[in-house]
N, C-alpha and C positions, 0 to 999 in steps of 0.2 A: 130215298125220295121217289115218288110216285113215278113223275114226270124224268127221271134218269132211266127208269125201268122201263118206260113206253118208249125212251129213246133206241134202249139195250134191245127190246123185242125188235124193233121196225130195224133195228141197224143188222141184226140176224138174217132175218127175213133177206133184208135182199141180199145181204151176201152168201144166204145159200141160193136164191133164187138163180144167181151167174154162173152156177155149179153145174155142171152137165152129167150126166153119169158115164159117160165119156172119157169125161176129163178125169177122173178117180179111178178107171179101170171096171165098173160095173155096165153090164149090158141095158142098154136103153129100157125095158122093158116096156109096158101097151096102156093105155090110156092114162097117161100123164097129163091134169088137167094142169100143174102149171109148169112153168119154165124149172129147170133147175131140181137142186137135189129133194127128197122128202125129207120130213124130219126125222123119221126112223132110219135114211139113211144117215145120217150126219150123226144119230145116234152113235149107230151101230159102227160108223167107220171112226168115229172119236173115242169110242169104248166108256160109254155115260148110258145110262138108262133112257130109254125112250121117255120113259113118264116125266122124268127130272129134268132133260133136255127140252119135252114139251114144257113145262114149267118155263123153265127160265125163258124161251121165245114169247111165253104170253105173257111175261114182264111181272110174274108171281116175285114176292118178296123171299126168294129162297140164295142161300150163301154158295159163290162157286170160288173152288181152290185155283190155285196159279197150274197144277197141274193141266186140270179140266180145261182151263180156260186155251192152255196150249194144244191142247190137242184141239180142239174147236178149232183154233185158230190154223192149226195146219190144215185140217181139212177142207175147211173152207177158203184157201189159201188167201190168208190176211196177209197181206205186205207191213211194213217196221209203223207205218206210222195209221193203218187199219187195228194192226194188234193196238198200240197202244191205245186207241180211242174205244176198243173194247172191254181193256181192261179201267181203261176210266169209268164207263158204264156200270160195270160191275163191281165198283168198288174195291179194286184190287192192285196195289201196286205194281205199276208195270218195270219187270225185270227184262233188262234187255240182252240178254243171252246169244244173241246172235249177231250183236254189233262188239265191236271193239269200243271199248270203253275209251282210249285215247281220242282227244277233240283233235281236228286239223281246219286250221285257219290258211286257205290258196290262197295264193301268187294277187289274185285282184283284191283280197281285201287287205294284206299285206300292203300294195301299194296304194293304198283307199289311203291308211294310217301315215304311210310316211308322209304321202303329200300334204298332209295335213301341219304335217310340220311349220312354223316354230311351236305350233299348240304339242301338248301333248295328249300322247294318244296311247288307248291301250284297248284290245280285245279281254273279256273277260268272261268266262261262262257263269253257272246258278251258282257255284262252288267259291266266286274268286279266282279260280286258277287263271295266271296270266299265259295266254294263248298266243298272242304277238302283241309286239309295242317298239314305236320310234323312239327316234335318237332321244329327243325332247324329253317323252317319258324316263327314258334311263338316266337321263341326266339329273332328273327330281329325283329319281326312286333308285338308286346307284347298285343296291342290294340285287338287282335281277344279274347285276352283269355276274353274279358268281353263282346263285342260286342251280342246284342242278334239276334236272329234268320232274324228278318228285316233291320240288321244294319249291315251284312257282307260284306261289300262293301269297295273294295278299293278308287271308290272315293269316297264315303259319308266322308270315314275318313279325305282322304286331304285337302277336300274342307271345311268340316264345323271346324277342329280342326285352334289352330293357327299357322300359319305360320311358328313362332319361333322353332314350335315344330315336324315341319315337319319332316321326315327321311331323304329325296331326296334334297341331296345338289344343286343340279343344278331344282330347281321346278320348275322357269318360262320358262325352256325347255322342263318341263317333264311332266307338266299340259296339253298345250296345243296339246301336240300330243296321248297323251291318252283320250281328247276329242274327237279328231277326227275321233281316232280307234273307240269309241265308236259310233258317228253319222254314218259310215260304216257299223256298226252293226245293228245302229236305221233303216235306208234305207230296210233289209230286216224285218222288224218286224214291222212297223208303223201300229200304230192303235191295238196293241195288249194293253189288259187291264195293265198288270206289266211292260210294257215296258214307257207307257204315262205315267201311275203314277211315275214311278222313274224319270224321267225326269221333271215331274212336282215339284216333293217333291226337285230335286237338284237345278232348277231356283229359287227356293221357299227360299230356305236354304242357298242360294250361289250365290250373285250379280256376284263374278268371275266368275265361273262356268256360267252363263246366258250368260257373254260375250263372253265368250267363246265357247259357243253352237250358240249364233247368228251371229259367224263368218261364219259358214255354214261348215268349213276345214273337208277335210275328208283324211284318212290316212291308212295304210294297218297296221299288225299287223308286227312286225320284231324283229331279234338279237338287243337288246341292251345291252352298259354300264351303269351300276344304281350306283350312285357313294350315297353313304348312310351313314348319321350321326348317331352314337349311343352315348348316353348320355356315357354308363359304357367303352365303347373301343374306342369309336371317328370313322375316316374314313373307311369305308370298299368299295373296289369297287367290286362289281358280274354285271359278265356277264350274260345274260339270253338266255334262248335259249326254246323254246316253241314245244310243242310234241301235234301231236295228239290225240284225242281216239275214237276208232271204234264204229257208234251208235251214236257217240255224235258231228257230224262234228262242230258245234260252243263252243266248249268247248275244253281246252286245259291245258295241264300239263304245266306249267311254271317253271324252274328248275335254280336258282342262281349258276352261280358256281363261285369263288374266282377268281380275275384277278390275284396277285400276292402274293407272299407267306405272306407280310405286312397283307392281306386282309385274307388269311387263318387263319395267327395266332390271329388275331382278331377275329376271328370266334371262334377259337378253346376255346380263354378266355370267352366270350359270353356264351359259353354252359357251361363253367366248374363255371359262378358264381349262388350263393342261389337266390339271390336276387337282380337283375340285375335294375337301373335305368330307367324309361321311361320317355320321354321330353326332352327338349333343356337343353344347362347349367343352364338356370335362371328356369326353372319351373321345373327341375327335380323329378321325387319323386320315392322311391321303389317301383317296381312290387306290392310286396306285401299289399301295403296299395291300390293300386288302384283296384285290384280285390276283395280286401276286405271292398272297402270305399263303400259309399253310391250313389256317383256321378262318372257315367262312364268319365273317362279320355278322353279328346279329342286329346291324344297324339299317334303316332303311332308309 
């Protein structure tokens, strides 16, 4: 797009213009009519051809590698969220190589969630992966209290568990639009190491799930009704309604609340049992034995 590449040039521009010769180790040298580096030097210290380098600042239609792009981006020393707005411009998926891949949800949003309580609450990034959640939430969704540190995922659970044992009454409506959401998400992360692997581990693990990814559907994220089976209380319907957090633009507080007072007091009895059933009618079994079994529960 035209107007991405005029973006891409002006966004060049001044981030060599803040470059000092200085600052890179090169001697100031004499009649510098602007601030900051030349283009031949940002060439020559990024190891890219002058002419090519001139190209792409004057927002020519010409393709640059992830390589190229990092070396620019050092030189020009882009910080995590500079690089990645450069590599948006330039159509090229941003690998983040220099961040730890593991998400961390502090202490204030941690307590953001509990207080929220009786509702249930859950942090979740583009991925699904569950990042933090209160009492409430684990009380609905019992599966996390065993799930280990690579297996926090809300689909891993619905896709590999069985069916029968599903939570989400309405699944073959609710499967594939939380695919979608997710391929929306893939679009800005492709080619990142955790993002290929999960996707690969869910086609691997989930004939549905493949089909549903090779539909291509894509989807935004929005207000839903989750209409939800519990073994020990039966129907609950929650609303959901999703909250930002500053710092974390792809991650999001997800917060259930009660559609009607049927669903609250469902809720209410949920929290008030010892020992709450997890599964459908036919494979039900106590909380208690499945955090304490041998074999993680595929029920959620």
């Amino acid at each position: 797009m035209p107007e991405r590449r005029n973006d891409l040039a002006a966004f060049l521009r001044s981030r060599r213009a803040r470059i000092t010769p200085e600052d890179v180790g090169m001697p100031p040298g004499l009649r510098r009519r602007t601030p900051g580096l030349r283009r031949e030097e940002v060439a020559q210290l990024s190891g890219v051809g002058v002419t090519w380098y001139t190209w792409l600042e004057q927002g020519r239609p010409i393709n640059a590698s992830v390589q190229v792009l990092d070396a620019i981006a050092r030189t020009l020393r882009l910080d995590v969220t500079e690089r990645q707005h450069l590599y948006r411009l330039a159509g090229v998926p941003f690998v983040r190589d220099d961040i730890p891949d593991a998400d961390a949800v502090g202490p204030e949003v941690q307590g953001i969630i509990d207080a929220l309580g009786p509702l249930c609450a859950v942090v979740y990034n583009a991925r699904y992966d569950v990042l933090a959640s209160n009492a409430a939430y684990r009380d609905v969704f019992p599966r996390l209290r065993r799930a280990g540190p690579g297996d926090r995922n809300v689909l891993l659970w619905l896709f590999t568990g069985p069916h029968c044992c599903c939570t989400l009454v309405d699944r073959n409506c609710e499967l594939p639009r939380m695919v979608a959401q997710l391929r929306a998400g893939y679009g800005r992360h492709m080619g990142e190491p955790a993002w290929e692997s999960f996707i690969e581990r869910m086609v691997r693990e989930s004939a549905e799930f493949a089909q549903m990814w090779a539909s291509g559907d894509v989807a935004p994220p929005g207000q839903r009704v989750k209409v939800l089976r519990h073994a020990s209380v039966g129907v609950v319907r929650l609303s959901t309604v999703s909250l930002s957090i500053d710092g974390m633009p792809e991650h999001r507080i997800l917060v259930y609340t009660p559609e009607d007072e049927e669903s609250r007091a469902r809720l209410d009895q949920l929290r008030s049992l010892e020992d709450p059933l997890v599964g459908c009618s036919v494979h039900a079994r106590p909380l208690s034995e499945i955090v304490s079994g041998t074999q993680m529960s595929r029920a959620i």
